[in-house]
Every structure is written in C-alpha cells, then in structure tokens.
N, C-alpha and C positions, 0 to 999 in steps of 0.2 A: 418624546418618541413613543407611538404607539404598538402597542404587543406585535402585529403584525410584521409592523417594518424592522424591530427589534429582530422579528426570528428571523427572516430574509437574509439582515447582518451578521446573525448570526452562524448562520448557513452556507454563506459565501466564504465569511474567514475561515468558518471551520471546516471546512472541502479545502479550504487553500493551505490551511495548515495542516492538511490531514491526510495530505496526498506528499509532503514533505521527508515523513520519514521512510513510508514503505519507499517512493521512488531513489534516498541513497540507497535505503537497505538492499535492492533488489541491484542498483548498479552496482556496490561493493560485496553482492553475492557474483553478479556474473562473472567481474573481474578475476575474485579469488578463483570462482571455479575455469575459466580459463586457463587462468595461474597451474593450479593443480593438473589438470587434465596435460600441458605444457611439458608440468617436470614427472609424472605418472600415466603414460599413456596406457598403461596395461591397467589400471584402476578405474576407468573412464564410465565406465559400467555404471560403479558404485558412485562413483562423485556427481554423477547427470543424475541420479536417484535421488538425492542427497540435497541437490539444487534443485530439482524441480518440484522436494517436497518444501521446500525452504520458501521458494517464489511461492506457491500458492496459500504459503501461510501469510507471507508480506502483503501480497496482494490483497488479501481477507481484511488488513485492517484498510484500506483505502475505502474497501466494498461497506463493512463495518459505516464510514462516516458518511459514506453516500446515504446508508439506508438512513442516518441521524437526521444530516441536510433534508432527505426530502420526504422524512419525517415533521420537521420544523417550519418547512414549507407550507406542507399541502393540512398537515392537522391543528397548528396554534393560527388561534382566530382572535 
C-alpha cells in the first residue's frame, strides 16, 4: 500500500472514529441538561451556560480531527 492510499485510510477511519466520542458526549450532555433544567427550573439560566460551554468544547474535538483528515488528505504525497 502506497503513502497516499495509506493517508486517505487513514483519514476515513480516523473521522469515523473521531466523530464517536464527541457525538455520545454531546447526546449524554443534552440529556443530562434536560434532566436538570426538568428537576431545577429556576437554575436554567446557569445549566444552558454550562451546556452550551460544554458542546462547544465536544464539538472542538470532531473539528480537531476534521482539521487531521484533511490535513492527511490534501498534504502527504
């Protein structure tokens, strides 16, 4: 197998396995925050702050292995 087709493979599993953790993290953030906002509605304020700084960090690592993939892609020759 030559370098190129290697990064391509490498690219595809690694997006695939790398979209794995942020997407439970972010379902079992939503959940919980639901959860919460459910039994604390007077807190709601603080828990959507809280959540929505939490997504944006999960989400960073998806972005994270995008920038790897299509690092792997477009630069190993």
């Amino acid at each position: 197998m030559d370098a190129p087709t290697a990064a391509r493979l490498a690219a595809g599993i690694g997006m695939g396995l790398a979209t794995i953790g942020p997407g439970i993290g972010i379902g079992l953030l939503t959940g919980h925050t639901a959860e919460a906002i459910a039994r604390q509605p007077e807190a709601s304020g603080d828990i959507r702050t809280a959540f929505i700084i939490g997504l944006a960090l999960a989400e960073a690592l998806a972005l994270y292995a995008f920038v790897i993939a299509i690092i792997l892609l477009f630069v190993v020759k």
